[in-house]
C-alpha positions in Angstrom: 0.7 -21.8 -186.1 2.5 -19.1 -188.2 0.5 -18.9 -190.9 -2.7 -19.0 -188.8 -1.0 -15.8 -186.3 -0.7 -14.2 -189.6 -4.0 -14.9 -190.9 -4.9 -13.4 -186.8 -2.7 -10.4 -187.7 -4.2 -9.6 -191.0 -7.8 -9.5 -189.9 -7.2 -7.2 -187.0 -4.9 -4.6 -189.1 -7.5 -4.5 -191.7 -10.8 -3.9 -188.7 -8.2 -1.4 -187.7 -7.9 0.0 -190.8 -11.2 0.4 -191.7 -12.5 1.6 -188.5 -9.4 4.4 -188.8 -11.6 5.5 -191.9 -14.9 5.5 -190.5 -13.6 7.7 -187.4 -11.8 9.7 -189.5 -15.2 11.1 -191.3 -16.0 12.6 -188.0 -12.9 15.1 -188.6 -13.8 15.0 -192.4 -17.2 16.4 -191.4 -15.7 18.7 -189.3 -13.4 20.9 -191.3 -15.5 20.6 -194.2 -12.9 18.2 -196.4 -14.1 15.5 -199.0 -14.4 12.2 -196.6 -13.5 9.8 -199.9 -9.4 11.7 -200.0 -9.7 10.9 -195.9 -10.0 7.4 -196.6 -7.5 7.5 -199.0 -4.8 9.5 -196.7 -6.1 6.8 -194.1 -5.0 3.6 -196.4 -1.4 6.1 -197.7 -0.1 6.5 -194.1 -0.8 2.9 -193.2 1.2 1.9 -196.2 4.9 1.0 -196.2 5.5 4.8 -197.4 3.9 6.1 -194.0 4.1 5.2 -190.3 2.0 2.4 -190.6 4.7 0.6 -192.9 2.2 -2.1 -194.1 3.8 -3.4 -197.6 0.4 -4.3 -199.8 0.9 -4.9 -203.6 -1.7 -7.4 -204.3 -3.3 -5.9 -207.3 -5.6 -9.0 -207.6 -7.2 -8.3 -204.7 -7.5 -4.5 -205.2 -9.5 -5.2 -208.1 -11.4 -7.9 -206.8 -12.4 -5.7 -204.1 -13.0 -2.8 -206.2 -15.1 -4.7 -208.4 -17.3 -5.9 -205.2 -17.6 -2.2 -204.0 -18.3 -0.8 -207.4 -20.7 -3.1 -208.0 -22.5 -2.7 -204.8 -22.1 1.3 -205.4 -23.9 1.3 -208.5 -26.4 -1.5 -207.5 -26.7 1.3 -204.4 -27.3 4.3 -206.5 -29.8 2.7 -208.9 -31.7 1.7 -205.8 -32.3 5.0 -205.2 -32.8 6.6 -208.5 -36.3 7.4 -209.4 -38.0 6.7 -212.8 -39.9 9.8 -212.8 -36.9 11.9 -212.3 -34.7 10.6 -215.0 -36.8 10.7 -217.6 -36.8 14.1 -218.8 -32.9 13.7 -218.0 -32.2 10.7 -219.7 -31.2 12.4 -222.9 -28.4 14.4 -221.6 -27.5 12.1 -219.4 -27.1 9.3 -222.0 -24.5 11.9 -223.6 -22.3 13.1 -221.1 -22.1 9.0 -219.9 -21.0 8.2 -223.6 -20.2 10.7 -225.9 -18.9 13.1 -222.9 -16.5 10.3 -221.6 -15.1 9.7 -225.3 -14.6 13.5 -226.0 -12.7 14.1 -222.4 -10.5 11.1 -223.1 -9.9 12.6 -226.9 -9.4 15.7 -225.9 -6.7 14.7 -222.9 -5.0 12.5 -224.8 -2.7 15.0 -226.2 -1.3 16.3 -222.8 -1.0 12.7 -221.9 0.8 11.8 -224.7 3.3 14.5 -224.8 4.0 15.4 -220.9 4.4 12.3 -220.2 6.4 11.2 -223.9 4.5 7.9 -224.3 2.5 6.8 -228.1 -1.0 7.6 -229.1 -2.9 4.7 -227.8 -1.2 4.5 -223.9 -2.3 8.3 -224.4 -5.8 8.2 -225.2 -5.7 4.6 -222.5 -4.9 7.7 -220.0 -7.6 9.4 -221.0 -10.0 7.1 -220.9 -8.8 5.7 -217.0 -9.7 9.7 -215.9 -12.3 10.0 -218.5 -15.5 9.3 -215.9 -17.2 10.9 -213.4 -17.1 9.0 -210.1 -20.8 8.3 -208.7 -20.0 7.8 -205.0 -17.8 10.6 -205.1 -20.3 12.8 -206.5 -22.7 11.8 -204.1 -21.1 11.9 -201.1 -19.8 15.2 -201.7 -23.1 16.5 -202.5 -25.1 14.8 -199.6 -22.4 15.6 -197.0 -22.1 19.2 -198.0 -26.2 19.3 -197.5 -26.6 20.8 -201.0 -30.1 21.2 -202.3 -29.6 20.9 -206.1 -32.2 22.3 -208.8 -33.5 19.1 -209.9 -32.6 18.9 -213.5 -29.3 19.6 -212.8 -29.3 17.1 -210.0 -31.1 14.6 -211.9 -28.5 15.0 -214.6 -25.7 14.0 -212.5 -27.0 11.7 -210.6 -27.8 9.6 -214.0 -24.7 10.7 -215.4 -22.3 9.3 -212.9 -24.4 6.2 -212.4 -24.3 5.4 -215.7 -20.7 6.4 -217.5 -19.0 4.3 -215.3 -19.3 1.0 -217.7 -19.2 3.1 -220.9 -15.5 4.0 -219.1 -14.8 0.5 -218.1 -15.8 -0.4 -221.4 -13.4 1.8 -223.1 -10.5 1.2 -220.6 -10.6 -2.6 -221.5 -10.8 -2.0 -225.4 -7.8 -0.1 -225.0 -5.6 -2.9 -223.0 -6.2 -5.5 -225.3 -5.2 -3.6 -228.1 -1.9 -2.9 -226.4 -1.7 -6.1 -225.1 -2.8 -8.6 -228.3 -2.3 -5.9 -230.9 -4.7 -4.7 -233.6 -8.3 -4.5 -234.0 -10.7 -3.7 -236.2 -13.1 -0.1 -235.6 -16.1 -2.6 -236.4 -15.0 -5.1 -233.6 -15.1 -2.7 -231.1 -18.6 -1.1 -232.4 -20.0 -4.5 -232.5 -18.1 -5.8 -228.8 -19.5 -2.2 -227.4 -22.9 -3.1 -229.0 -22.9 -6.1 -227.1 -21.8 -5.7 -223.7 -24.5 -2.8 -223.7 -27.5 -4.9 -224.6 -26.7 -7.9 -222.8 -25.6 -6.0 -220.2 -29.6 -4.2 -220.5 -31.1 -8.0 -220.7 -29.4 -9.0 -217.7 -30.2 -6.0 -215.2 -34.0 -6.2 -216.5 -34.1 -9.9 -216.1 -32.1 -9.8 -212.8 -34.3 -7.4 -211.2 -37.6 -9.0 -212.1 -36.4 -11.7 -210.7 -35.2 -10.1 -207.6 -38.9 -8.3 -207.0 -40.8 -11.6 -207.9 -38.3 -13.6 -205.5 -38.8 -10.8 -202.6 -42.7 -10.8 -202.9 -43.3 -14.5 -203.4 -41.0 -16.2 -201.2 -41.3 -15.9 -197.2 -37.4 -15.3 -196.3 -37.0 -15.3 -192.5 -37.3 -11.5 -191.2 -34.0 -9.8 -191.1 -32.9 -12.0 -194.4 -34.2 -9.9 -197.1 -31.4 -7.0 -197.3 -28.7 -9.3 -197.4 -30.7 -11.4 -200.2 -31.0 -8.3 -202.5 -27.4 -7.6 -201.9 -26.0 -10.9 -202.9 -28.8 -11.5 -206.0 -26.3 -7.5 -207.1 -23.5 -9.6 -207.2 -24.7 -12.6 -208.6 -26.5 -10.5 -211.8 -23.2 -8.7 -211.5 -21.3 -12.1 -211.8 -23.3 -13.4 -214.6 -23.4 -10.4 -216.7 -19.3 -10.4 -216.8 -18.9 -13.9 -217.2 -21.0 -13.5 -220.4 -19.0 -10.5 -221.7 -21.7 -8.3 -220.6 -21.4 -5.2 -218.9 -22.0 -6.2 -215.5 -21.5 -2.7 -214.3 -24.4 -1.7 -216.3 -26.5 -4.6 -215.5 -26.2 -3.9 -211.3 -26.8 -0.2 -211.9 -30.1 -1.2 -214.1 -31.5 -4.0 -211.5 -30.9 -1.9 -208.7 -33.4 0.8 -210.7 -36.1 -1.8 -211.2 -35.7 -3.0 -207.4 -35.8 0.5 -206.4 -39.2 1.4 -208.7 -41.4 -1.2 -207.2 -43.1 -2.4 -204.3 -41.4 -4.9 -202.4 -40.9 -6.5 -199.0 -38.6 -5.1 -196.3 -38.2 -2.3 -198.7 -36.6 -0.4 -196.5 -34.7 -2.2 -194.5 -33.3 -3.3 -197.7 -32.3 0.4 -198.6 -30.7 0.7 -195.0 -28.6 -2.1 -195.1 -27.1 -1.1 -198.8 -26.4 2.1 -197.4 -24.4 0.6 -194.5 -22.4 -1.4 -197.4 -22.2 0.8 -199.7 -20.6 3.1 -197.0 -17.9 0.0 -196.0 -17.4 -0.7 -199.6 -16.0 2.8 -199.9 -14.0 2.8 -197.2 -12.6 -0.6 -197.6 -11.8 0.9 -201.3 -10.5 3.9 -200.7 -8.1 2.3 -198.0 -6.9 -0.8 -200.3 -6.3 1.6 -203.3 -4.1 4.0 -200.4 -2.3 0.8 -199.3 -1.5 0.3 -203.4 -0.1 3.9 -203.8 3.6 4.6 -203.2 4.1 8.5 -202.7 7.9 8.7 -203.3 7.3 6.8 -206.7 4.3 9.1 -207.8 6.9 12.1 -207.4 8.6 11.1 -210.5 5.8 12.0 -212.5 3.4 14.3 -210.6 4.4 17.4 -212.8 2.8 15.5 -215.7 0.0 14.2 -213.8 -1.0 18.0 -212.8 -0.9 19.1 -216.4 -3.3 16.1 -217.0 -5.4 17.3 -214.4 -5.9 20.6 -215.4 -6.5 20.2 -218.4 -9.0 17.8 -217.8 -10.8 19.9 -215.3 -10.5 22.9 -216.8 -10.5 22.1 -220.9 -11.6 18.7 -221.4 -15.0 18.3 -219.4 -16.3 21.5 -219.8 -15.7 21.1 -223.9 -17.3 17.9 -223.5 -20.0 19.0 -221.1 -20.9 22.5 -223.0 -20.9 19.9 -226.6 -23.6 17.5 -225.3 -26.0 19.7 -223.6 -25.8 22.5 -226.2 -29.1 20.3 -227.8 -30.8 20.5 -224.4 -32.3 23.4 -222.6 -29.8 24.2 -220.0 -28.8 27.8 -219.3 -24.9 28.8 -219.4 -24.5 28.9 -215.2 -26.2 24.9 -215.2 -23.7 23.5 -217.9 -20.8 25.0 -216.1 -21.8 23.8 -212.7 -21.9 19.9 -214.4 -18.8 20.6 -215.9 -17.2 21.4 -212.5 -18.7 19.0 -210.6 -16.7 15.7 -213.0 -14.8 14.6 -209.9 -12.9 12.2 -210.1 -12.6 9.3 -207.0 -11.2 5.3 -206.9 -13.0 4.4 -209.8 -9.9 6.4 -211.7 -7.8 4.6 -209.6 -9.3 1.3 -209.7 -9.7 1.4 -213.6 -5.7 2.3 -213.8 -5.2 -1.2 -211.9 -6.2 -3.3 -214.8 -3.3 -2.0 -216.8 -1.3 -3.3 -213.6 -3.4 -6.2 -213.7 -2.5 -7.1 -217.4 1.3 -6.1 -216.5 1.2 -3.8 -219.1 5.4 -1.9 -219.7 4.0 1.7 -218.5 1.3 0.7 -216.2 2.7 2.0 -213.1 2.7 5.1 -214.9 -1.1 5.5 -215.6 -1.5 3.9 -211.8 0.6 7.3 -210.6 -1.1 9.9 -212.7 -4.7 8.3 -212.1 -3.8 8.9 -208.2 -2.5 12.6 -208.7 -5.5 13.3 -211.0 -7.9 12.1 -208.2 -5.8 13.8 -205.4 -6.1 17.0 -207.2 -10.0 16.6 -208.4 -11.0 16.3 -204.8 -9.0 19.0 -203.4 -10.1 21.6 -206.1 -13.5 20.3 -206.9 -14.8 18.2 -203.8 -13.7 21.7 -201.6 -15.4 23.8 -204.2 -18.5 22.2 -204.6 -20.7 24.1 -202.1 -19.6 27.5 -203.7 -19.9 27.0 -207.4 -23.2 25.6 -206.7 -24.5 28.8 -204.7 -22.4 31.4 -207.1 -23.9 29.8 -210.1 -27.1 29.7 -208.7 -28.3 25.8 -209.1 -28.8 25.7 -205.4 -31.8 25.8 -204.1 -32.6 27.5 -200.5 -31.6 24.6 -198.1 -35.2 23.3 -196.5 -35.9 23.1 -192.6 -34.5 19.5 -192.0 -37.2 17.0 -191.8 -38.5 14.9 -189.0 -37.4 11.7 -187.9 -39.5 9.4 -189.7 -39.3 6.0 -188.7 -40.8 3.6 -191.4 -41.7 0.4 -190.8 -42.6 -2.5 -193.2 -45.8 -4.5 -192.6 -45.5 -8.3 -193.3 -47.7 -9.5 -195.7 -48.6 -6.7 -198.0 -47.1 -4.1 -199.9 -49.9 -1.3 -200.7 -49.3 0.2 -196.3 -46.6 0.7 -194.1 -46.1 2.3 -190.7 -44.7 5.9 -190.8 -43.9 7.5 -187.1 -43.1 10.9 -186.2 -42.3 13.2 -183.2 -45.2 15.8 -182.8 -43.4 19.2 -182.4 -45.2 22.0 -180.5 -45.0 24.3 -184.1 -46.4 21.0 -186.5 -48.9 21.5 -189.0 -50.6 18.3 -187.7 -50.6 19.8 -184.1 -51.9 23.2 -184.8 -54.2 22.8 -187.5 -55.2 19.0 -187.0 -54.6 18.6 -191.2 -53.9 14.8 -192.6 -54.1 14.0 -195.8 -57.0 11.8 -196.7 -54.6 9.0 -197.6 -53.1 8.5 -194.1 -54.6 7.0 -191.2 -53.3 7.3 -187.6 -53.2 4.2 -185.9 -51.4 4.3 -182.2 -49.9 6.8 -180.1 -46.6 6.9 -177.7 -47.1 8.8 -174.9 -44.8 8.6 -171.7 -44.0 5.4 -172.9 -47.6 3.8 -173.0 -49.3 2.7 -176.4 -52.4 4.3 -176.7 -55.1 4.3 -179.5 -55.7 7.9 -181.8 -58.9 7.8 -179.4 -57.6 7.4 -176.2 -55.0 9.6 -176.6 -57.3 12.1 -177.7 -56.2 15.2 -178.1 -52.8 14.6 -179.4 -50.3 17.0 -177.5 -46.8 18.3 -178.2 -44.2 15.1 -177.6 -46.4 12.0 -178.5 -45.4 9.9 -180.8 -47.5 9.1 -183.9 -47.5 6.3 -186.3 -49.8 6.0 -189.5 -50.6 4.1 -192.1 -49.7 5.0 -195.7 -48.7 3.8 -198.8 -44.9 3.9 -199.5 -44.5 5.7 -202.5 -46.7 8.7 -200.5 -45.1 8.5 -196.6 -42.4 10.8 -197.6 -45.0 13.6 -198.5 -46.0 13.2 -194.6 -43.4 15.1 -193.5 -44.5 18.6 -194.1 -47.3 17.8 -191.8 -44.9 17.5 -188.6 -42.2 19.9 -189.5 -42.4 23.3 -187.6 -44.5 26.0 -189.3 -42.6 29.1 -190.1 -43.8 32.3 -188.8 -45.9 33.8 -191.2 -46.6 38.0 -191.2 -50.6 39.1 -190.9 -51.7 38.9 -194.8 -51.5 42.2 -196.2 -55.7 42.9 -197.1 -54.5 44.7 -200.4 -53.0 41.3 -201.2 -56.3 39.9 -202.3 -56.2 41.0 -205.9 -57.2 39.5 -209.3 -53.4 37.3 -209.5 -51.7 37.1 -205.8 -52.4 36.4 -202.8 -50.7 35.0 -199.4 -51.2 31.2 -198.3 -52.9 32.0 -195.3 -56.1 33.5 -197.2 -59.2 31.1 -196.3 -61.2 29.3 -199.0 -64.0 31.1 -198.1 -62.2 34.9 -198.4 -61.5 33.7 -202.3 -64.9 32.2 -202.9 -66.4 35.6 -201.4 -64.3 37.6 -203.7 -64.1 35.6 -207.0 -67.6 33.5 -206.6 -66.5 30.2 -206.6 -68.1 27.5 -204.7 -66.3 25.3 -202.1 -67.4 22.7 -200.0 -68.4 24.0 -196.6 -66.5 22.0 -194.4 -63.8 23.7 -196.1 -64.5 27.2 -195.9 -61.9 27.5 -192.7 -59.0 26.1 -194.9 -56.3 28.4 -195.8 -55.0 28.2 -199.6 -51.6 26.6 -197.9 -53.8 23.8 -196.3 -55.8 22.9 -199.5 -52.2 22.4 -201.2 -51.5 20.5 -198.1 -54.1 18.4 -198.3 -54.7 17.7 -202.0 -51.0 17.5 -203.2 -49.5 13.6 -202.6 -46.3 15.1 -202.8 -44.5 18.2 -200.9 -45.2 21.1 -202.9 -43.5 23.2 -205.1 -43.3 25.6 -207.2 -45.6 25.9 -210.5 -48.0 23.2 -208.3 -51.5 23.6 -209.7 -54.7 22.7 -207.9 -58.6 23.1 -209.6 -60.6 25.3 -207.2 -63.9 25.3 -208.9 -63.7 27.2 -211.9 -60.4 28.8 -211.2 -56.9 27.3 -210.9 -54.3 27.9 -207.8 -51.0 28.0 -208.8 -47.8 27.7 -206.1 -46.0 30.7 -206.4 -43.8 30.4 -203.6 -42.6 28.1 -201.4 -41.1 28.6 -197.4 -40.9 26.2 -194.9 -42.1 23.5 -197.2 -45.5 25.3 -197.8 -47.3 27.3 -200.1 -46.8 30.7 -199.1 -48.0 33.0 -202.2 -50.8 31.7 -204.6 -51.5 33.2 -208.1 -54.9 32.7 -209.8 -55.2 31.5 -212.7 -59.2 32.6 -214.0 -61.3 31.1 -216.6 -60.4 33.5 -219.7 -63.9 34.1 -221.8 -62.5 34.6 -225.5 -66.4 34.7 -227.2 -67.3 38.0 -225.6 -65.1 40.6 -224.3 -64.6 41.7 -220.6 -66.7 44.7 -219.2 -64.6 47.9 -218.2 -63.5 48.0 -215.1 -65.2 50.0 -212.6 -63.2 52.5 -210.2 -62.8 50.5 -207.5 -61.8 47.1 -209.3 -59.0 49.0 -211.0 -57.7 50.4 -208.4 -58.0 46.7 -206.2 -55.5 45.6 -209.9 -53.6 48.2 -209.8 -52.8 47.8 -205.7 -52.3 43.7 -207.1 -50.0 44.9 -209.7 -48.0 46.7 -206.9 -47.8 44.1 -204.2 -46.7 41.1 -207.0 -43.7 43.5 -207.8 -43.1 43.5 -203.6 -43.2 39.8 -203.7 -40.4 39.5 -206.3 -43.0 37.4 -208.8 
């Protein structure tokens, strides 16, 4: 009966535990500090070094469960990651994960090696443990300080992180087995590296065309699906490692190809990984606290800050500034993804294999990985907000959005149900603009269900659901966001380049001769973007207006707010000289573009 009171004991410590950490992010939120170093405090003060006095030194476990929670991270991340925004990023990205990860490992080794007085290789094995960004620290961080990112820069580390994770795994494990079985050749870690990667590759691609065809083409039970995509992570992750494939890079692959097509239940799917993804980094974070032993890490925390510092403020930006200097990025972007290299547990949880192995100076690596991560979220995770405004990568933060509720239809993939709150200040309310591609199909009202026609008109409070395709129901939410308060249009406006969103179609077809259809003549230039655009708009957004072009020129409130014209240029025979009254309606143009900051 012992053993089972124990067993009793150990469940309810670690609920405790974990729920500790998830009430904890409520202060976290609060006073602005990095809610991944809360969960860690969390796990430290319940250890045998705080008041909690729990001794943990199961290493097995630790990695087991980091493994689990890495996994489901990555599988997490890809999930979310769009193909059409990686692609012009995948270059760079492909870099900093490889070669950036090598070059801040080379380039720390040195301080390692010397402020801590311990040989080349257990030097460059430090390295390589602090040598990677952390994905979910970098998104959390990002998401929870509400940062709007400019989206190459964004897009950058968002593939980055994702993605360097098993290039650093990779590299970690080379390093252990040398020091554990002894030499090895330069080709046999080119050819191991080669390897892992493309089996790795082969078994995300398979995986998750196997996961879409299983989700479409078998009839699961409802509710059944999230927790099927979850455990088919594990299982490619599983299978890729027992294979010597990079298992890390096969989740991270699978959960890009789930992500990128239509399936069932998608999003419930995408809700239920966020829940566990969220758990996995608590239950991480605490485990990997529970591990650390604060009185031992004094020994060495001098060394472990000099490591730190020069990795934050020599090694990655070296490495950074190196890999992009092929790619377009201005001075202010490369510095901003040179801060932003924070470190978080998958440091800490790459410094347990060493442990794992029983390595002689593992303990030591297990210390300085801690301090490095301790100091990266302080400096960095605190930071992050302010670098990002000072260097200019943040974009204006946008109106927050409505509360979409999305809703998977059984039994096809090409609709689903999208409902919003109508707010008094909507688009949809005071104009009456959907998009062509939507179709309202019921209406709450004072809790009754009511069809579009019977609850004809729709008024301020009702709730509306319609059907749209899901790669488009995102673009809906312009339409029930409030409309900013826009000034009368300055008359002068209307010139050969500018003019303000509000303009009708029919002011610019009097003035520039165009023809429009005439149910569209009462449109304003922000509603035919509206309208036209599957996607919210932004800036450098083009739409053909007859013979002329509209460009987006601005952007407030999630609409089009200043439009240039782009006329039809007539090389063949030169323009006629302008009379009076047409230079002096360019000239007034000229003026107000300078006004609007274009």
């Amino acid at each position: 009966m012992a053993s089972l009171d124990s067993v009793s004991i150990a469940i309810l410590l670690g609920s405790v535990l974990v729920m500790a950490g998830i009430l904890s992010s409520l202060l976290a939120l609060r006073f602005g500090a990095p809610l991944l170093l809360v969960f860690l405090f969390v796990g430290i003060l319940a250890g045998d070094s705080g008041p909690g006095g729990l001794r943990f030194d199961d290493v097995q476990t630790t990695y087991l469960v980091g493994s689990v929670a890495l996994a489901l991270i990555l599988f997490d991340g890809g999930l979310k990651t769009r193909f059409q925004s990686i692609r012009a990023v995948l270059a760079p990205s492909a870099a900093l994960a490889t070669v950036g990860v090598l070059l801040t490992a080379l380039i720390t080794a040195p301080v390692a090696k010397y402020a801590l007085g311990i040989g080349w290789t257990e030097a460059l094995l430090v390295g390589a443990v602090v040598g990677s960004t952390d994905a979910a620290a970098v998104f959390l961080l990002v998401h929870s300080q509400g940062l709007r990112l400019r989206p190459r820069v964004g897009a950058t580390l968002e593939v980055e992180s994702g993605t360097n994770d098993p290039f650093a795994i990779f590299l970690t494990l080379m390093l252990v087995e040398f020091l554990s079985i002894g030499q090895s050749s330069w080709a046999h870690v080119a050819l191991q590296f080669a390897r892992e990667s493309v089996l790795g590759v082969v078994f995300g691609a398979a995986g998750g065309w196997l996961v879409v065809f299983a989700l479409n083409r078998v009839a699961l039970p409802q509710g059944l699906h999230a927790p099927f995509v979850a455990t088919a992570a594990l299982v490619i992750f599983g299978l890729a490692q027992i294979s010597h494939a990079s298992g890390f890079l096969a989740v991270y692959l699978a959960g890009m190809i789930i992500g990128n097509r239509p399936t069932r239940a998608h999003n419930s799917v995408v809700a239920f990984l966020d829940a566990a993804t969220w758990l996995a980094q608590i239950v991480m974070f605490v485990l990997l606290g529970l591990l650390v032993s604060p009185e031992r890490t004094l020994t060495t925390v001098l060394p472990a800050v000099a490591v730190a510092l020069v990795l934050m403020l020599v090694a990655r930006p070296i490495a950074v500034f190196l890999c992009l200097a092929p790619f377009r990025f201005n001075w202010r972007e490369r510095t901003f993804i040179a801060w932003v290299g924070l470190r978080g547990a998958v440091a800490i949880f790459l410094a347990s294999i060493p442990l794992l192995v029983g390595l002689p100076n593992a303990q030591v690596y297990f210390d300085v990985a801690f301090v490095v991560v301790i100091i990266s979220l302080l400096l960095q995770g605190w930071t992050l907000g302010a670098a990002a405004r000072r260097l200019h990568v943040a974009l204006p933060r946008a109106d927050r959005g409505p509360r979409r509720v999305e809703l998977d239809l059984p039994g096809q993939l090409e609709q689903q149900l999208v409902g919003y709150p109508v707010r008094a200040n909507s688009l949809f309310l005071k104009r009456g603009l959907i998009p062509s591609w939507s179709k309202p199909t019921l209406v709450i009202r004072d809790e009754r269900i009511l069809s579009p026609v019977e609850a004809e008109p729709v008024v301020k409070g009702d709730y509306l659901y319609l059907l749209a395709p899901p790669e488009k129901a995102e673009a809906l939410d312009r339409f029930f966001v409030d409309m900013p308060v826009v000034p009368a249009p300055d008359p002068h406006l209307l010139g050969d380049f500018m003019m303000p969103g509000d303009v009708t179609l029919k002011d610019v077809a009097d003035i520039y001769g165009v023809t429009i259809a005439p149910g569209d003549a009462h449109l304003t230039l922000a509603d035919y973007f509206d309208i036209h655009l599957d996607h919210a708009p932004r800036v450098g957004a083009t739409l053909p207006l007859d013979s002329i072009v509209l460009v987006a020129r601005s952007i407030g409130g999630a609409r089009v707010n200043i439009v240039g014209l782009r006329l039809p240029e007539d090389e063949e025979s030169p323009a006629p000289p302008l009379t009076r009254t047409a230079a002096a309606r360019r000239k007034l143009s000229r003026i107000g573009t300078r006004l609007l900051g274009s």
